[in-house]
C-alpha positions in Angstrom: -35.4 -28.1 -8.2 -38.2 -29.2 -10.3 -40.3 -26.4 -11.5 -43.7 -27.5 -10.0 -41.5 -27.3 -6.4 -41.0 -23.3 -6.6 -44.8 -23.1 -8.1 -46.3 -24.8 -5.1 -43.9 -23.2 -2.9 -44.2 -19.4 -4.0 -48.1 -20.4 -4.7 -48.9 -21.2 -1.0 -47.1 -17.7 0.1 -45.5 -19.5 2.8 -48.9 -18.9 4.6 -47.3 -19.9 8.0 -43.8 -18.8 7.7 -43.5 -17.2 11.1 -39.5 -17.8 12.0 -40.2 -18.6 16.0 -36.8 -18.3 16.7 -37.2 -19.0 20.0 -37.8 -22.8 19.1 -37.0 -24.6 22.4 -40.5 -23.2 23.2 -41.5 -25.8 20.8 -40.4 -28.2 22.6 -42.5 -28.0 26.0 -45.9 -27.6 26.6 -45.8 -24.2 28.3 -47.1 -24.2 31.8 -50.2 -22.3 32.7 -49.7 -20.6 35.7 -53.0 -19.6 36.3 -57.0 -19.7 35.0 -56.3 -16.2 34.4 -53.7 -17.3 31.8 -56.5 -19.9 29.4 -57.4 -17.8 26.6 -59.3 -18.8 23.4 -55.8 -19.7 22.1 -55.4 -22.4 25.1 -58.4 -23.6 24.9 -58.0 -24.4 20.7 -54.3 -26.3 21.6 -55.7 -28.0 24.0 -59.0 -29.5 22.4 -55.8 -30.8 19.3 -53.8 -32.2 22.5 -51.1 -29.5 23.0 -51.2 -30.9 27.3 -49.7 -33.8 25.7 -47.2 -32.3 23.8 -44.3 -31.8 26.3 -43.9 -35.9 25.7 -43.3 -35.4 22.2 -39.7 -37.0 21.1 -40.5 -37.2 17.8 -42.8 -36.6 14.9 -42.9 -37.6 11.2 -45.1 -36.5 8.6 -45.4 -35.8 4.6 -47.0 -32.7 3.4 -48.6 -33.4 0.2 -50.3 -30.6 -2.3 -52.8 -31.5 -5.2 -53.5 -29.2 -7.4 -55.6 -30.0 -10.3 -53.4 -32.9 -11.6 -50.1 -32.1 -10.4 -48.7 -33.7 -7.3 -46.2 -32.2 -5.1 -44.9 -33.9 -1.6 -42.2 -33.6 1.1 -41.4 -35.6 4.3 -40.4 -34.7 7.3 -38.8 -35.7 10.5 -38.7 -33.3 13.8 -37.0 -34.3 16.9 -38.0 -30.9 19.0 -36.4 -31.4 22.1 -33.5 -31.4 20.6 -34.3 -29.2 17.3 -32.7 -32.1 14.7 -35.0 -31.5 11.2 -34.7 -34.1 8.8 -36.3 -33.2 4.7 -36.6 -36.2 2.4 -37.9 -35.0 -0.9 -37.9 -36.6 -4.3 -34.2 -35.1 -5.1 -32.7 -34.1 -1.7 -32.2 -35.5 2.0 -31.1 -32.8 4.0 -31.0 -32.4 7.6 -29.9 -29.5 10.3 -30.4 -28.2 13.7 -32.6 -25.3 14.0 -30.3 -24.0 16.7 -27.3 -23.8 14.4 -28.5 -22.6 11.0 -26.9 -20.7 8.4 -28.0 -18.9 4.9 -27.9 -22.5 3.1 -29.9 -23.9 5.1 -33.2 -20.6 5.2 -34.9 -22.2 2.3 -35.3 -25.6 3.9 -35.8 -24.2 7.2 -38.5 -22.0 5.4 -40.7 -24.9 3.8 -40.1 -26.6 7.9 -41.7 -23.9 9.2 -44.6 -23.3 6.6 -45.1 -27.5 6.8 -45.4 -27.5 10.5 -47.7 -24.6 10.7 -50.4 -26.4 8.4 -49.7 -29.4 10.7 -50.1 -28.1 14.0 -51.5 -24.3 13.5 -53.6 -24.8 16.9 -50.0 -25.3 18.9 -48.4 -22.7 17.3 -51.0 -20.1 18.6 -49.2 -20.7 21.9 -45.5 -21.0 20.4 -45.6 -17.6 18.3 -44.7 -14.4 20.0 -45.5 -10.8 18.4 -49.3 -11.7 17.9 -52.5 -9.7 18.7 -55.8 -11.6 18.8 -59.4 -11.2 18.6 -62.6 -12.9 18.5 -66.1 -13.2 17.1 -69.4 -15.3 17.8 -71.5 -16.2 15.5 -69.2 -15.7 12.3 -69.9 -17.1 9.1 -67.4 -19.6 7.6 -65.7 -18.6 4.3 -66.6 -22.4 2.6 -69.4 -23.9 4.5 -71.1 -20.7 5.2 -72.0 -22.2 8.8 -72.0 -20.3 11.4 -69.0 -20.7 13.7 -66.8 -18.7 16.3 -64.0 -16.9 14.7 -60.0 -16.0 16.3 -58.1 -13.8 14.0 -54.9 -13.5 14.7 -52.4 -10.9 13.4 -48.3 -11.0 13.4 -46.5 -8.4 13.9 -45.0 -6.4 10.6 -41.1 -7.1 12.1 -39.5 -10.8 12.1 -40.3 -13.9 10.9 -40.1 -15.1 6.9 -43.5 -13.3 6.0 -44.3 -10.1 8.4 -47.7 -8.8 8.8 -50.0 -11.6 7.8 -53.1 -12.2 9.3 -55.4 -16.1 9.6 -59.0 -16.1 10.6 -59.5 -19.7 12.3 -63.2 -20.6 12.3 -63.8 -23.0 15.3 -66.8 -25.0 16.5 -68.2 -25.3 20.7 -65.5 -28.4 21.0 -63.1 -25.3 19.8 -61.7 -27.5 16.3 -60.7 -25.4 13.9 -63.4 -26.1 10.9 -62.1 -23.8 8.3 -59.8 -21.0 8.3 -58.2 -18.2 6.0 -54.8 -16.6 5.2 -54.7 -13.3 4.7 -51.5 -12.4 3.3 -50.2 -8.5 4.5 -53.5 -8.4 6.6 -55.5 -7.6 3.4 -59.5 -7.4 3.9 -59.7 -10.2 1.0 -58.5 -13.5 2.2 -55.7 -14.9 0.0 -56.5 -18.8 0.5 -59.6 -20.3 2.5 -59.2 -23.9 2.9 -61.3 -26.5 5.2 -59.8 -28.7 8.2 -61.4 -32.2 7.7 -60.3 -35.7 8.8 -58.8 -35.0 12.5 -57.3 -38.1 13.6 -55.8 -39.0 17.3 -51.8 -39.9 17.0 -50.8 -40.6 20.3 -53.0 -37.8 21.6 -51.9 -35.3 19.2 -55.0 -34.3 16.6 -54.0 -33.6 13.2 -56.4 -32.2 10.6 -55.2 -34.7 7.7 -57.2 -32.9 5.3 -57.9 -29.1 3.9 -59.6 -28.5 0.4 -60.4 -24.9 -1.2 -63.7 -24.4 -1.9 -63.7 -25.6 -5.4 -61.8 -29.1 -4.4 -59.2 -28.6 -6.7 -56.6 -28.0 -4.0 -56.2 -30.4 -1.7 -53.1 -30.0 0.6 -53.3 -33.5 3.0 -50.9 -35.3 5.6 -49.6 -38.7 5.4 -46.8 -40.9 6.9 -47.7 -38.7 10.2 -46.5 -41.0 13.8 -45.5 -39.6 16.5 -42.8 -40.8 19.3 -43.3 -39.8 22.6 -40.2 -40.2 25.7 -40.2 -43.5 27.4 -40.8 -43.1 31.3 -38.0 -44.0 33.0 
């Protein structure tokens, strides 16, 4: 493992590594049963397309860190209806089932999980269990300093790869997610505020392509990304 690997890795705190162990729910889009049931949370997954997701066969991404002049990157390849995960970095091609995963198999499984959330964040405020929620009008925006409408979220302090964090997603009227923070352990400080820019339309998925800290010297981006969807019979 090259050394820059385990620094962008341990650097990025895992900021999403929330171990949904019940995965399958991944791979539908989760009925709403009633208006009672749209929350803020709906209504952010379904402005980034989450209706569409149950039609999802496939999806293919790379997850790509600058930071200063180092470069770091990793591809990816998610079947979720039927859990196959497929890693293709520089050294390493390794794929697994996330239905049948041992202790060899955790570290990949951990950079899947963080990689996804950074990808699709907005669906996985429907997928996560454990979480409590609240919101906020008129919030100011840790980068911009606009004022926006603000979610927090906070997991709970049992399960997952990193217990007890907390994220702050700052959203506009058309509820996109403009900026948003990571608050490892639920501190009051945020531990990494980066920006969601360049949301582009794959097969009516949205994907922020783009987040930058506020100096621009981290820039943590998506390319390669396609997405498959079932062919009606």
């Amino acid at each position: 493992m090259k050394i820059f690997y385990a620094a962008v890795f341990i650097s990025l705190a895992l900021l999403s590594c929330k171990n949904n162990e019940n995965s399958s729910k991944e791979s539908t889009s989760q009925e709403i049963d009633s208006i009672e049931n749209i929350d803020i949370r709906h209504l952010i997954a379904n402005a980034n397309g989450f209706q569409n997701w149950k039609d999802v066969s496939e999806i293919a991404f790379t997850f790509n860190v600058d930071r200063g002049e180092n470069h770091f990157d990793r591809a990816w390849v998610w079947k979720p209806k039927i859990g196959d995960v497929t890693m293709i970095s520089s050294k390493d091609t390794i794929s697994y089932n996330r239905s049948k995963m041992d202790s060899l198999i955790m570290k990949t499984d951990a950079a899947f999980i963080n990689d996804k959330y950074w990808l699709l964040a907005p669906f996985q405020l429907i997928w996560d269990e454990g979480i409590t929620f609240s919101e906020k009008e008129n919030a100011v925006a840790p980068i911009s300093k606009d004022t926006l409408n603000q979610l927090t979220i906070v997991y709970g302090n049992e399960g997952g790869y990193t217990p007890g964090d907390a994220y702050d997603f700052f959203y506009d009227k058309n509820y996109k997610i403009k900026e948003w923070n990571y608050r490892q352990g639920n501190t009051p400080k945020p531990s990494m505020s980066t920006t969601w820019e360049d949301y582009v339309d794959f097969s009516g998925i949205e994907i922020a392509k783009m987040h930058k800290d506020s100096t621009g010297g981290f820039k943590l981006y998506f390319s390669n990304i396609s997405v498959k969807k079932e062919t009606a019979n």
